[in-house]
MMTF fields as JSON, N, C-alpha, C and O atoms, coordinates in Angstrom:
{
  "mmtfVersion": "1.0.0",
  "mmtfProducer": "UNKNOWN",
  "numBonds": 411,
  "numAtoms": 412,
  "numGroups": 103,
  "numChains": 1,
  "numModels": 1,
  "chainsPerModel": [1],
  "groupsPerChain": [103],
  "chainIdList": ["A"],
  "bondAtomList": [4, 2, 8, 6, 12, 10, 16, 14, 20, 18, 24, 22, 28, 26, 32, 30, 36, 34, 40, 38, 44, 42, 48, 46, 52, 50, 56, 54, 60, 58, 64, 62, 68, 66, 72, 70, 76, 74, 80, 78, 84, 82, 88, 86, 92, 90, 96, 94, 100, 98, 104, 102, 108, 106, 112, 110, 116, 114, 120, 118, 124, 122, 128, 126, 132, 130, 136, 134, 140, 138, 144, 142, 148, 146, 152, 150, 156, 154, 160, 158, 164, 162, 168, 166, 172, 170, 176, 174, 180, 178, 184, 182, 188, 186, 192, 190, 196, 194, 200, 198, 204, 202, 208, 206, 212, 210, 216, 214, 220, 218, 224, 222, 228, 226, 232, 230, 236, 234, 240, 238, 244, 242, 248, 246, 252, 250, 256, 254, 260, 258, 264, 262, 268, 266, 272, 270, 276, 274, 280, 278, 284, 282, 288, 286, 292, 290, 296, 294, 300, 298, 304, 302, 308, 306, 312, 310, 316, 314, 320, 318, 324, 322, 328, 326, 332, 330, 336, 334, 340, 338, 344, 342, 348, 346, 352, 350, 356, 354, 360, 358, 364, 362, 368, 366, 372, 370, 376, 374, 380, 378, 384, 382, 388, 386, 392, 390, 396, 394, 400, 398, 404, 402, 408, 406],
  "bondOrderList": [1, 1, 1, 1, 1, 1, 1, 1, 1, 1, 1, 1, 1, 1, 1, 1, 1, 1, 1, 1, 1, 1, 1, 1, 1, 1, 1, 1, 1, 1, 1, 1, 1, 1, 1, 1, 1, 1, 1, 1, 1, 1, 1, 1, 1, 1, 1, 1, 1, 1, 1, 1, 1, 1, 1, 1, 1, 1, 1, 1, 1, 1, 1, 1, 1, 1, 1, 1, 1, 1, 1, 1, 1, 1, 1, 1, 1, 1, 1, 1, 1, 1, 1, 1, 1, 1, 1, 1, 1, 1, 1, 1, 1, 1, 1, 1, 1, 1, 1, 1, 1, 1],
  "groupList": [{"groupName": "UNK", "atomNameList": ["N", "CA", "C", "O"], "elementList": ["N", "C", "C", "O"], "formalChargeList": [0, 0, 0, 0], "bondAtomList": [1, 0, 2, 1, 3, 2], "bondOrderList": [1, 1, 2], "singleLetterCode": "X", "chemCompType": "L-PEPTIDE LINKING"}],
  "groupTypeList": [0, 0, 0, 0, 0, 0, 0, 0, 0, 0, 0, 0, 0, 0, 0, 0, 0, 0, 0, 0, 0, 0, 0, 0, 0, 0, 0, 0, 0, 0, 0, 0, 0, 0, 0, 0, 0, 0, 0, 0, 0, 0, 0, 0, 0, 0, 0, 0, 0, 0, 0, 0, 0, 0, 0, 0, 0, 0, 0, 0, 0, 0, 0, 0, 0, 0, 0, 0, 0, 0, 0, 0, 0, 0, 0, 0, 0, 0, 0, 0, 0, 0, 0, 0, 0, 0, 0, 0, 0, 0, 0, 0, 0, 0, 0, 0, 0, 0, 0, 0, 0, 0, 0],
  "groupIdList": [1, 2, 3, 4, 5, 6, 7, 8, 9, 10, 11, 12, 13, 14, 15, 16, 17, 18, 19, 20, 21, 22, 23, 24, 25, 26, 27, 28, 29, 30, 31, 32, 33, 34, 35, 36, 37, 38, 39, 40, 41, 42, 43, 44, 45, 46, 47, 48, 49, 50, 51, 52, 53, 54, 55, 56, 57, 58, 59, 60, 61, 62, 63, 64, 65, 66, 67, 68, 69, 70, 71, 72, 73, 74, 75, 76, 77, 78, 79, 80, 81, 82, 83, 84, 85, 86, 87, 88, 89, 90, 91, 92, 93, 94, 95, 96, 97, 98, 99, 100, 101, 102, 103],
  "secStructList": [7, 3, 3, 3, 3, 3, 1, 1, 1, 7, 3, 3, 3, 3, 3, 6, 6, 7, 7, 3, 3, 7, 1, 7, 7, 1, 1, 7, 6, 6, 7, 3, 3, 3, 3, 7, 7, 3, 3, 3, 3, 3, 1, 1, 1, 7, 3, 3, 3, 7, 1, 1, 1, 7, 1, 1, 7, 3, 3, 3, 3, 3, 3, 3, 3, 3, 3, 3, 7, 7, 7, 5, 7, 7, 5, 7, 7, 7, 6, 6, 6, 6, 7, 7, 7, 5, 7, 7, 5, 7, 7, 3, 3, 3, 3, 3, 3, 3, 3, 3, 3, 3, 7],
  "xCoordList": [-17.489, -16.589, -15.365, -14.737, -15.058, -13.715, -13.21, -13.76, -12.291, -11.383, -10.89, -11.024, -10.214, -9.292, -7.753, -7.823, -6.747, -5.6, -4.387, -4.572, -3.606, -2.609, -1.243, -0.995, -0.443, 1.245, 1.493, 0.949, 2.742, 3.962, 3.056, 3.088, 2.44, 1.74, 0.637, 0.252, 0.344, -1.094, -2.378, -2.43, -3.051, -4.722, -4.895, -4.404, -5.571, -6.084, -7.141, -6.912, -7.965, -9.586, -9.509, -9.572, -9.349, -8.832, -10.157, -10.624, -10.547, -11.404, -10.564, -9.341, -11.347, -10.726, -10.244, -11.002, -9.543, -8.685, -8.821, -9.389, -8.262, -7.975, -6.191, -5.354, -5.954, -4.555, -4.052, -4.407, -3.155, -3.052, -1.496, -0.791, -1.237, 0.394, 0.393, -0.261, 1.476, 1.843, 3.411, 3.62, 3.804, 4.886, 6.087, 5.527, 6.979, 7.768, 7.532, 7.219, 7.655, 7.48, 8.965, 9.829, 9.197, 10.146, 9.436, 8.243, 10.179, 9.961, 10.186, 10.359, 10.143, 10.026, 8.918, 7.819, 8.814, 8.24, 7.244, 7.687, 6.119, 5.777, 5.032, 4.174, 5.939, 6.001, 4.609, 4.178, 3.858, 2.623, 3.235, 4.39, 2.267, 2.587, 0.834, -0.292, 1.302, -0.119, 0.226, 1.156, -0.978, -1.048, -2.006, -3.219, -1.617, -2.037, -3.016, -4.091, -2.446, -2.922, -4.22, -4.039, -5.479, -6.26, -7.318, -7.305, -8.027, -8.271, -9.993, -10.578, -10.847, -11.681, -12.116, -11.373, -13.586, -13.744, -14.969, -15.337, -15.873, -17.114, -17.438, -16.953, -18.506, -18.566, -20.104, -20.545, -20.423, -21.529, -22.542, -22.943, -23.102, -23.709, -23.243, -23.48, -22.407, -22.174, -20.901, -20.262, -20.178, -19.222, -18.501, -19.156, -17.378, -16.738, -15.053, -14.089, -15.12, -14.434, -13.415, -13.885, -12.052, -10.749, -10.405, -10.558, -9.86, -9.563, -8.568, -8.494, -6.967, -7.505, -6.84, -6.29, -6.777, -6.638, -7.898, -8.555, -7.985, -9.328, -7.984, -6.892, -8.231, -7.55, -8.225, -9.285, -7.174, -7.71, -8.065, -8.886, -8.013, -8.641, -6.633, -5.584, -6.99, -5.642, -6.292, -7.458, -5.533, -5.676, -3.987, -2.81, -4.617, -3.401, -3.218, -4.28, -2.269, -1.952, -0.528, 0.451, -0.525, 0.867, 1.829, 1.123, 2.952, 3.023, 3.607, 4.496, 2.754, 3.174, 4.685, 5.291, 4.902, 6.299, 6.674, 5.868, 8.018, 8.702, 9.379, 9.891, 9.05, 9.713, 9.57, 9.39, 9.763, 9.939, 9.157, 9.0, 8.635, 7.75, 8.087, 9.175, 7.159, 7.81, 8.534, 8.383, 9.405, 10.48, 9.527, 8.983, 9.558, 9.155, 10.212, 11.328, 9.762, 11.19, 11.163, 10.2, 12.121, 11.834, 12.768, 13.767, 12.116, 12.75, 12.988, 12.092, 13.828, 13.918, 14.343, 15.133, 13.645, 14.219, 14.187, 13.188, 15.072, 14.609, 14.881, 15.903, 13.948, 13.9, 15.164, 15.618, 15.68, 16.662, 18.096, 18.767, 18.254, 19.185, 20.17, 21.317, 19.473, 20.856, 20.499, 21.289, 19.929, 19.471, 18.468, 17.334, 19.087, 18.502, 18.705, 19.541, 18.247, 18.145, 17.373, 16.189, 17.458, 17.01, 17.409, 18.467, 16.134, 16.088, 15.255, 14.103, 15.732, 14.423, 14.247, 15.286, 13.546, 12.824, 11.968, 11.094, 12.253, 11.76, 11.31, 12.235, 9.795, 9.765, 9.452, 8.892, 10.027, 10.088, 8.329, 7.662, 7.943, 6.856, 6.249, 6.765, 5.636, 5.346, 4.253, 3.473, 3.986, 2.514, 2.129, 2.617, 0.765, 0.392, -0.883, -1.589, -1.509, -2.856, -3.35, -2.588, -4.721, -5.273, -5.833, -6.485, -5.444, -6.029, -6.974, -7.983, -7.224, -8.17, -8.252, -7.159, -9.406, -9.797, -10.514, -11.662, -9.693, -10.522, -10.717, -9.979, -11.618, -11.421, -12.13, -12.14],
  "yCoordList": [-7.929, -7.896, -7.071, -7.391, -6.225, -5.53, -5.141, -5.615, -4.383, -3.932, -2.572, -2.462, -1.512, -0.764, -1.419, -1.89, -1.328, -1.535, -0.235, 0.899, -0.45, 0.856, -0.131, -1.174, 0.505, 0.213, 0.799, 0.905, 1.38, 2.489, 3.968, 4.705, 4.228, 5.137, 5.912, 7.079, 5.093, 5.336, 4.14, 3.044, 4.94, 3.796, 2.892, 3.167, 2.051, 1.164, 0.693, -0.305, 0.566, 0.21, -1.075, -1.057, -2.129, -3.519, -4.726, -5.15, -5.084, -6.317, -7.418, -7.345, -8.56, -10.255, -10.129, -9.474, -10.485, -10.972, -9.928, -9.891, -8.316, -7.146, -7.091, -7.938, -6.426, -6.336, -4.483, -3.633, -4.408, -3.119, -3.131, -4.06, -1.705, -1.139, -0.311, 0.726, -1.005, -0.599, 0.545, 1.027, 0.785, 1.032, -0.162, -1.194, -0.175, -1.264, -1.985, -1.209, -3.505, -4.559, -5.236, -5.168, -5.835, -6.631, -8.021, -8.118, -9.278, -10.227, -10.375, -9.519, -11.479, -11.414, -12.099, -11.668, -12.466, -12.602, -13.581, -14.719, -13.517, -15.266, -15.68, -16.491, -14.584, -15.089, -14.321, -13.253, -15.345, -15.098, -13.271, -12.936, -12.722, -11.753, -11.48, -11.854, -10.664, -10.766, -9.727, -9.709, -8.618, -7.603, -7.348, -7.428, -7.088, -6.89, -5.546, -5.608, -4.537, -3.298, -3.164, -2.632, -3.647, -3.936, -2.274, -2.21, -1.246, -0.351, -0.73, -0.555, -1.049, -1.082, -2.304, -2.798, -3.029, -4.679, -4.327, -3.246, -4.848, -4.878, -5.863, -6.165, -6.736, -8.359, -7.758, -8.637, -6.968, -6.671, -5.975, -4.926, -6.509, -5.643, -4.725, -3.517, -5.521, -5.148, -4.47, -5.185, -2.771, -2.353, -2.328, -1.786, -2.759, -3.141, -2.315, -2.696, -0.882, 0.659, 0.153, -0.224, 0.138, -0.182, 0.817, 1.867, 0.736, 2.384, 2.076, 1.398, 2.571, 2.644, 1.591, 2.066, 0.221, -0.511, -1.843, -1.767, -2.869, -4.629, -5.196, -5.233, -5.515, -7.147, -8.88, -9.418, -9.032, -11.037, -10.206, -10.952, -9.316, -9.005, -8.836, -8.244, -9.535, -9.861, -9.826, -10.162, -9.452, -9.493, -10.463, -10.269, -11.464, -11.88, -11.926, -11.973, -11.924, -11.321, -11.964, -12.005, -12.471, -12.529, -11.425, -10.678, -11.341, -10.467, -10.738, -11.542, -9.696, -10.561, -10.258, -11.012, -9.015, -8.101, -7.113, -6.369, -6.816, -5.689, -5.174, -5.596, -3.965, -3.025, -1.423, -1.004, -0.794, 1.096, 1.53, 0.682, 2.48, 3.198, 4.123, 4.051, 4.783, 5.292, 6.373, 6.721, 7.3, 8.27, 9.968, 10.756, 10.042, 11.481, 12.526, 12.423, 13.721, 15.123, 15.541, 15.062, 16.799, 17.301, 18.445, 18.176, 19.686, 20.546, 21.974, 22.81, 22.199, 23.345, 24.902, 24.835, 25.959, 26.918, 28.475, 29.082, 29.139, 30.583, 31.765, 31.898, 32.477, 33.346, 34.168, 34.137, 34.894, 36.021, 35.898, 36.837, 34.026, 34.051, 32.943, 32.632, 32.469, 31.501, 30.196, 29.272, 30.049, 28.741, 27.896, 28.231, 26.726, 25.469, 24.027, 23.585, 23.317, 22.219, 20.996, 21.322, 19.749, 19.333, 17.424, 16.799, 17.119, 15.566, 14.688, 15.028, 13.242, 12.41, 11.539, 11.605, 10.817, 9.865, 8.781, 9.005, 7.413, 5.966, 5.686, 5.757, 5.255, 5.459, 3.249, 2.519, 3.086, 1.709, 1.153, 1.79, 0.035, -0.612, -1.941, -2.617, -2.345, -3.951, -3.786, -2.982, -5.208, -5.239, -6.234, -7.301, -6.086, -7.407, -7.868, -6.896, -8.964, -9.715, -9.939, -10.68, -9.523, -9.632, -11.032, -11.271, -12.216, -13.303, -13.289, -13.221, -13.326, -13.439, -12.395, -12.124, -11.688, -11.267, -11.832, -12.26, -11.856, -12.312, -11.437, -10.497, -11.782, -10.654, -11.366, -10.717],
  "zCoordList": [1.28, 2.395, 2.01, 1.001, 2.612, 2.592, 4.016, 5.01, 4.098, 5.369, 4.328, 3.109, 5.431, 5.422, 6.335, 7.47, 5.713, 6.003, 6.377, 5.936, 6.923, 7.279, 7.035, 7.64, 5.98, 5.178, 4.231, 3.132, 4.874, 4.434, 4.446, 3.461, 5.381, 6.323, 5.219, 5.285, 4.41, 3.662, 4.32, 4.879, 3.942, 4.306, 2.618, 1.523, 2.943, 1.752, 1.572, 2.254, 1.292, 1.209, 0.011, -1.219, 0.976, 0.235, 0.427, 1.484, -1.003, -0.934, -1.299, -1.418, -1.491, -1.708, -3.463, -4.178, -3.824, -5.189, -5.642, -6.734, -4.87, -5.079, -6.175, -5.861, -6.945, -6.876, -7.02, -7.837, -5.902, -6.006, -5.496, -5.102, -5.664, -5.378, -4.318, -4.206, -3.189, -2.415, -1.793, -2.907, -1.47, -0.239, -0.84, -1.21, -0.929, -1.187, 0.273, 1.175, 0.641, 1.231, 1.512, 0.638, 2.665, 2.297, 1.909, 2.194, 1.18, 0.62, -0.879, -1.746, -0.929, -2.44, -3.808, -3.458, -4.402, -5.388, -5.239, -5.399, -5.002, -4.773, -2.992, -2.645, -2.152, -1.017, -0.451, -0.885, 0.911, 1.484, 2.576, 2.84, 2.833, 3.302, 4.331, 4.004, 5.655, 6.364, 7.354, 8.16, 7.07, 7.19, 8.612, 8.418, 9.835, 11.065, 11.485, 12.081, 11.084, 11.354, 10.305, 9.21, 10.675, 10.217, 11.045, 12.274, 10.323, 11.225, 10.699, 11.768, 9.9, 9.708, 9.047, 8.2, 9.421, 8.898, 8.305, 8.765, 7.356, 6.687, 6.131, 5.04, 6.87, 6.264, 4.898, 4.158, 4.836, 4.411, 5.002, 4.496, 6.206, 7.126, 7.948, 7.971, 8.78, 10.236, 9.713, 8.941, 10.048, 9.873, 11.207, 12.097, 11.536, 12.688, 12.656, 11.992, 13.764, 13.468, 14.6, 15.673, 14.388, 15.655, 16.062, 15.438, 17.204, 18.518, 18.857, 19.881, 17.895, 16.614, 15.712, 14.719, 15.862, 14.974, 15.48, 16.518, 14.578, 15.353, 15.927, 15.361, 16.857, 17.511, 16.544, 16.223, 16.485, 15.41, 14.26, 13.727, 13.622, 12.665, 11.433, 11.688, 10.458, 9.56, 7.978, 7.772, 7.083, 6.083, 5.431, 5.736, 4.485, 3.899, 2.463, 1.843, 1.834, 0.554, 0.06, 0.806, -1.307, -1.325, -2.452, -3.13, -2.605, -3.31, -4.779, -5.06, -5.853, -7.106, -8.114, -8.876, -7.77, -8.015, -7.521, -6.963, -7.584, -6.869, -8.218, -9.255, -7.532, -9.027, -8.309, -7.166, -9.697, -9.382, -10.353, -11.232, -10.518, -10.758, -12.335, -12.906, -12.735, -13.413, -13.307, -12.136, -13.959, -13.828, -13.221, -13.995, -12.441, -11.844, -12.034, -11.525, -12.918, -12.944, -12.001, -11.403, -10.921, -10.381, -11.402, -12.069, -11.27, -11.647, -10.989, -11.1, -10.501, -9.7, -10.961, -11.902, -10.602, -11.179, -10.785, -11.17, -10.127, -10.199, -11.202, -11.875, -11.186, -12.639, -12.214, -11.07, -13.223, -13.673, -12.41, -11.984, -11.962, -10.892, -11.789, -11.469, -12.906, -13.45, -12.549, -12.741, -12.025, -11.325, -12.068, -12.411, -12.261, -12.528, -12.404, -13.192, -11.748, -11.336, -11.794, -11.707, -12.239, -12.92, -12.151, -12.068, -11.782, -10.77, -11.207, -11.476, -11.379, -11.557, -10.506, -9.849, -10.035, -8.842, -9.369, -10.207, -8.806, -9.245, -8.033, -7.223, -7.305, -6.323, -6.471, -7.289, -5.475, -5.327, -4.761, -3.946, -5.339, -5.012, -5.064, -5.954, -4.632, -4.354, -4.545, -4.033, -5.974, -6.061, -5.714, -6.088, -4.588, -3.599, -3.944, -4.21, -4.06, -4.287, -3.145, -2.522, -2.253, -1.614, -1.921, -2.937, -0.686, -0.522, 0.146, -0.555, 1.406, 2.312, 3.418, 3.915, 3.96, 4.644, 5.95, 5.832, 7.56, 8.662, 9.921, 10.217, 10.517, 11.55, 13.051, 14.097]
}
């Protein structure tokens, strides 16, 4: 059984006692979290496609930490202009445990 999910405008291809990283979330540490925009269901057989999200169809999850990522450079440079630029980026994220899948 799995689903596809839609949060922080990526897709997710999420089964049961999944753990993966998301989009930062609001909530915090601990707390149940339940995910609506459910676009695709798969009990095993029957694959069940939303136009374009399922109605009753929920995924719930709680989440296990919030944190940032690791350090991304950005480095800007143009040749023979004396230009250089030099950026780093922590991109914020929530890591959530897939509890249950219904639809």
């Amino acid at each position: 059984m799995y689903a596809v999910i839609r949060t922080g405008g990526k897709q997710y291809k999420v089964h049961e006692e999944q753990i993966l990283k998301v989009e930062k979330l609001e909530g915090s540490e601990g707390s149940q979290i339940e995910f609506d925009d459910v676009l695709m269901y798969s009990d095993g057989e029957v694959v069940t496609l939303g136009t374009p999200k399922l109605e009753n169809a929920t995924v719930k999850a709680h989440i296990l930490e919030q944190g940032r990522g690791k350090k991304q450079l950005v480095f800007k440079y143009k040749r023979r202009k004396g230009y250089r630029k030099m950026q780093g980026h922590k991109q914020h994220y929530t890591e959530i445990k897939i509890e249950s899948i219904s639809a």
